[in-house]
C-alpha positions as CSV (number, residue, x, y, z in Angstrom):
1,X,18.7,-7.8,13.2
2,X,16.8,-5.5,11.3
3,X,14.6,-6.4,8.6
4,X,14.6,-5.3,4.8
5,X,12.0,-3.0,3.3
6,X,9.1,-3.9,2.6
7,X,9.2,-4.6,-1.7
8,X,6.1,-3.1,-3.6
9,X,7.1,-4.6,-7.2
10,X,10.6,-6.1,-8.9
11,X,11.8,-9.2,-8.4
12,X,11.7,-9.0,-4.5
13,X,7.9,-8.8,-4.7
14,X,7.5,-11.6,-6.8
15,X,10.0,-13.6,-4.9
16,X,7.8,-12.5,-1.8
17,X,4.6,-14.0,-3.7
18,X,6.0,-17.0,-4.4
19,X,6.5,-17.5,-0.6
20,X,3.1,-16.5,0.1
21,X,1.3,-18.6,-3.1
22,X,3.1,-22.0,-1.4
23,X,1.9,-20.9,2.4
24,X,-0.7,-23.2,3.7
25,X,-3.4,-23.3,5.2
26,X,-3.7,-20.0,4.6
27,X,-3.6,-16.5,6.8
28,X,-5.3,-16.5,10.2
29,X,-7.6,-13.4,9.3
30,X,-9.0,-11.0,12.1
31,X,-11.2,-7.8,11.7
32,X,-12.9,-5.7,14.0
33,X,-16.4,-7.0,13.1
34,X,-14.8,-11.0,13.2
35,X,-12.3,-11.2,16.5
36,X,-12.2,-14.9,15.8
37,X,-9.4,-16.1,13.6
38,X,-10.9,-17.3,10.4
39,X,-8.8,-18.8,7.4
40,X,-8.0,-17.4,4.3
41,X,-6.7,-19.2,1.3
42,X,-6.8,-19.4,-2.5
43,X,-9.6,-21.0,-4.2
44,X,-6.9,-22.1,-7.3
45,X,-6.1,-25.4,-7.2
46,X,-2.7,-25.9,-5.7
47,X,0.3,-27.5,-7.7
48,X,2.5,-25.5,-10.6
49,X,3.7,-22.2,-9.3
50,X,4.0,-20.3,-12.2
51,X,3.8,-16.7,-12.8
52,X,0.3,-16.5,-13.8
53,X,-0.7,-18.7,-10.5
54,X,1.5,-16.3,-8.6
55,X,-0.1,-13.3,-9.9
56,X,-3.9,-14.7,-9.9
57,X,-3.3,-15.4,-6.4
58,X,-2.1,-12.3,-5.5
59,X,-4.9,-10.6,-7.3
60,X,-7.7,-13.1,-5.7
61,X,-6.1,-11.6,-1.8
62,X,-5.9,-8.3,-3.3
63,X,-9.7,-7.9,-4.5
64,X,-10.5,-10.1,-1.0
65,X,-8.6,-7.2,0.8
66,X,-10.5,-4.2,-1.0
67,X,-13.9,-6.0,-0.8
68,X,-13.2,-6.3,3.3
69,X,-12.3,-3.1,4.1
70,X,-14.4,-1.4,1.6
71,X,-17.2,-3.0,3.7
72,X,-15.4,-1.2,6.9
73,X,-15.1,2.1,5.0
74,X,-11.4,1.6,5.5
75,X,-9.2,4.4,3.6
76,X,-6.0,3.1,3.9
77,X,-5.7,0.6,1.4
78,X,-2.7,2.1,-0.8
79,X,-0.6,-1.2,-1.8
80,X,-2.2,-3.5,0.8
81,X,-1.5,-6.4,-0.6
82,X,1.7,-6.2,-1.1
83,X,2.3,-5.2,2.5
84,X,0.8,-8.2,3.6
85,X,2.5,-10.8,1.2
86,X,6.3,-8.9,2.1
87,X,5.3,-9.3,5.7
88,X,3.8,-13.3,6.1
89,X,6.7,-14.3,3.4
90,X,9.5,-16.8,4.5
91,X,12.3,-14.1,3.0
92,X,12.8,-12.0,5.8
93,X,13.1,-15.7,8.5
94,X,15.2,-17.2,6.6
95,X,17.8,-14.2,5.7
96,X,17.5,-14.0,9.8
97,X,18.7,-17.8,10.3
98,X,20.9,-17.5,8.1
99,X,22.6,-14.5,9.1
100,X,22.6,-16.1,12.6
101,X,23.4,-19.5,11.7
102,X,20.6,-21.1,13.3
């Protein structure tokens, strides 16, 4: 099995942060000044998943991401966020059980 592309904007992006605006708890975060696991989630109020929610959670990881790194003098932030919502998405399990049929 090998896994799609990463998306970076179109309709597989925002498919991607839907997936990742319904995931719960949150992401187990680690950095190299905090080697335990801490939990990140949105501060908006759960329920309607609209497109504005989608994108205001997207932007709230986003400036979260920049505001880390930044701190760690970390260069490499080009399109972070989006990495990280394609990656933790359930797109890329689910195309792999159901191409599998398990």
């Amino acid at each position: 099995f090998k896994s799609s592309g990463l998306p970076v904007d179109g309709d597989a992006l925002e498919e991607r942060k839907r997936d990742f605006a319904r995931t719960k708890p949150g992401l187990l975060v680690v950095t190299p000044t905090a080697s335990d696991p801490s939990s990140w989630s949105s501060a908006l109020p759960s329920g309607d998943m609209n497109k504005e929610k989608l994108d205001a959670t997207f932007q709230e990881l986003q400036a979260w991401l920049d505001s880390q790194l930044s701190a760690l003098k970390c260069p490499s932030r080009l399109q972070l966020a989006e990495r990280v919502v394609g990656m933790v998405s359930a797109t890329e399990g689910f195309r792999f059980a159901m191409e599998h049929q398990v």
